[in-house]
N, C-alpha and C positions, 0 to 999 in steps of 0.2 A: 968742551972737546969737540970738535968736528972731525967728520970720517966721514968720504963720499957726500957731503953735501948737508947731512945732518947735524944737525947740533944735539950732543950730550944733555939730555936734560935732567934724570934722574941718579939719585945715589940711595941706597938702598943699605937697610942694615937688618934687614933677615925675609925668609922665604914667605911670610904669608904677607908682606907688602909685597914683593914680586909675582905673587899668585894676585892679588887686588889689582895692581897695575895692568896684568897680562888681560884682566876678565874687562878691563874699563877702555883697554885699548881694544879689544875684537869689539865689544859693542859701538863702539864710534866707527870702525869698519863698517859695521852691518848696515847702519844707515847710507854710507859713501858711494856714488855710483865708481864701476871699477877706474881703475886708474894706477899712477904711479904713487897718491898720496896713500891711497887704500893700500895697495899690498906693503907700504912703509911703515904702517900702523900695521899690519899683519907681522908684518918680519919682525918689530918691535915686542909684539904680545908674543911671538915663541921664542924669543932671546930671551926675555922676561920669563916663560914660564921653564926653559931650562936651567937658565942661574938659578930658578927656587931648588929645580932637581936637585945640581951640583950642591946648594948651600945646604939641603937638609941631608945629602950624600956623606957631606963632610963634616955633617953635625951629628950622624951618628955613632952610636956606640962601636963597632965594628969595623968602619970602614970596608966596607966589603966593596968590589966592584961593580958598577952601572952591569944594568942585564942587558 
């Protein structure tokens, strides 16, 4: 799937791979000098680290809502 230039690369089937991917994508940032590649892997690691929110949001007991 492309969107703005990107290509889809991952498919994900619960939040402690999306918590892995998020922590594997800022460290590839940290090395990058700044740029447009770097903040795509930044923007990427917190899309990543909020689908883990939403996925254990909707995995729990309760459903309560985001604070």
């Amino acid at each position: 799937m492309k969107q703005h230039g990107l290509e889809q690369s991952f498919l994900f089937d619960d939040q402690s791979n999306l918590v892995e991917v998020a922590i594997n994508l800022r460290k590839q940032a940290e090395g990058m000098p700044l740029g447009i590649r770097r903040e795509e892997l930044l923007r990427k690691a917190q899309q990543a680290e909020t689908a883990a929110r939403i996925a254990n949001w909707l995995a729990s007991p309760g459903l309560q809502p985001p604070e």
